[in-house]
N, C-alpha and C positions, 0 to 999 in steps of 0.2 A: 694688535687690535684685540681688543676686550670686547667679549658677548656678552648682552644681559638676556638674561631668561624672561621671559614672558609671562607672567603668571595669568593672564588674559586668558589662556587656551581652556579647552576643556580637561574638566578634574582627569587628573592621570595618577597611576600608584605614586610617583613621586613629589606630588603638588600635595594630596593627602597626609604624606609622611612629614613632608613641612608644614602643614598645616596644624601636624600633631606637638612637631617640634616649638614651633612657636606658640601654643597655648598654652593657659596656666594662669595667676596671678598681676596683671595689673594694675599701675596704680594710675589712674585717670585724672587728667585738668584741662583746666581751661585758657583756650590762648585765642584769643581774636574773634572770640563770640564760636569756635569750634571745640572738639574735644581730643586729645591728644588721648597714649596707652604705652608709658614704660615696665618694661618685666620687673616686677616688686624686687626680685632678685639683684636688681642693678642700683637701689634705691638704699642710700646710707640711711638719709634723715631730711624730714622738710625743717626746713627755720623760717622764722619772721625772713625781712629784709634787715639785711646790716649793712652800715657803713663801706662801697666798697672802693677800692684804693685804685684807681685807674693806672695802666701801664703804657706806655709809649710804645708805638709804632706797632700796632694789633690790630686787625680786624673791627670794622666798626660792631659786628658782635659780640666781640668781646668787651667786656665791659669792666675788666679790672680784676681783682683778686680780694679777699676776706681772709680777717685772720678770724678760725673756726679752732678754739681751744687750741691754741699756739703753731694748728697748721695752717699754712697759703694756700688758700685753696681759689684756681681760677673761674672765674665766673661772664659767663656765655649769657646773651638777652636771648631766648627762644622768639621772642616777635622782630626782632631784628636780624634775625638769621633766616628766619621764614620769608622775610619781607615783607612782613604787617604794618600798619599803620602804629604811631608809638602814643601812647595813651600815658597819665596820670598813672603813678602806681597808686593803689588803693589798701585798705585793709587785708583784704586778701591777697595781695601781692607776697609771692613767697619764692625762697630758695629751695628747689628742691638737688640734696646733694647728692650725686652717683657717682658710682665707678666703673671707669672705660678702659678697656684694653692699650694699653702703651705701643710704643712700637717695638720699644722691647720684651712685648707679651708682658708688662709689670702692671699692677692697677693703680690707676690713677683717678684722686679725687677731682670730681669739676662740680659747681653750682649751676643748675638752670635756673633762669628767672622765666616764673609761669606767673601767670592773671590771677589764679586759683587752683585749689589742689579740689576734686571732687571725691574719688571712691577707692577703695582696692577692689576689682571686679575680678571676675575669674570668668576668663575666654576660652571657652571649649571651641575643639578643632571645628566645631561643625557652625559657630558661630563666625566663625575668619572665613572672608573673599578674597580673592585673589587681588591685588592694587590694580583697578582701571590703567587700561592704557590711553596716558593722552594726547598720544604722538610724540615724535621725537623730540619737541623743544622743551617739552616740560620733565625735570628730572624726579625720580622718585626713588632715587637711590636710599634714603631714607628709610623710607614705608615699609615694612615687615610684610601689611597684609592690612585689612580693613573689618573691625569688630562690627557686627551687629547685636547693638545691646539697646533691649528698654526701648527698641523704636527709632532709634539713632544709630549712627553711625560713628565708629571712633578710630582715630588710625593709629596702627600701630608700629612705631617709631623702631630704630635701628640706632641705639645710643651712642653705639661706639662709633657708627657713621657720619653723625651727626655732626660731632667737632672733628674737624681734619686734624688726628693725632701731632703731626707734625708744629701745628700752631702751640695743642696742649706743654709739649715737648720744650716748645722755645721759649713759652711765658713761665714755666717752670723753671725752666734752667734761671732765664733772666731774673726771677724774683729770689733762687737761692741765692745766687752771686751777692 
């Protein structure tokens, strides 16, 4: 049995130290009319939209693979993995490319498809809440913590959590082969 921590409680030294841990450098977009917050650090390159090559038997968020300067790189729809409604890509429609922790601790390239890329914002500790708690059914294993910026609020994503390593792992292997 796996415990999650509660970041709901009141501030304590160790909720502060994560608070510190996780500020810094964000780069901000938009998905489903909200604002999303990956650490700039995780953050290869935004691209237009490309061509991309769909793969058999994956995750309806997965959406395929791109070849990016002769690498394969897998590509994830962030509003189909959330469970958003699927929209028209538009002008702004863009890859944004990162790199995620393997299961073998190696990095691995993946594309997010976001609605729009907004800012690189810089989140001080004192800007970050802890993730609402919203009862047991709703998971937020994702969420880092939740930015107050500008009046808004922006959440802050957990990249490597986000794609189940394992999927990364399989579409890779299968697109070397």
């Amino acid at each position: 049995m796996t415990t999650q921590t509660n970041l709901a409680t009141a501030d304590t030294p160790s909720q502060e130290n994560r608070f510190t841990e996780i500020a810094g450098k964000y780069l901000t977009f938009f998905l489903g009319g909200e604002t999303y917050g990956i650490p700039v650090l995780k953050v290869r390159e935004i691209i237009s939209l490309l061509p991309i090559t769909p793969v058999p038997q994956v995750p309806d968020y997965m959406k395929g693979v791109i070849n990016l300067r002769g690498k394969v790189i897998p590509v994830v729809d962030l509003r189909s993995k959330f469970s958003l409604p699927k929209v028209e890509a538009t002008s702004n429609t863009c890859i944004v490319v990162v790199q995620i922790q393997s299961i073998e601790n190696q990095i691995k390239l993946i594309g997010l498809i976001v609605d729009a890329v907004e800012e690189v914002a810089n989140i001080a500790p004192s800007d970050i809440e802890p993730t609402p708690d919203f009862g047991g059914t709703i998971s937020v294993q994702y969420i880092l913590g939740m930015a107050k910026l500008k009046g808004s609020v922006k959440s802050l994503l957990d990249i490597d959590k986000i794609i189940a390593a394992e999927v990364i792992e399989r579409i890779t292997a299968d697109t070397a082969a």
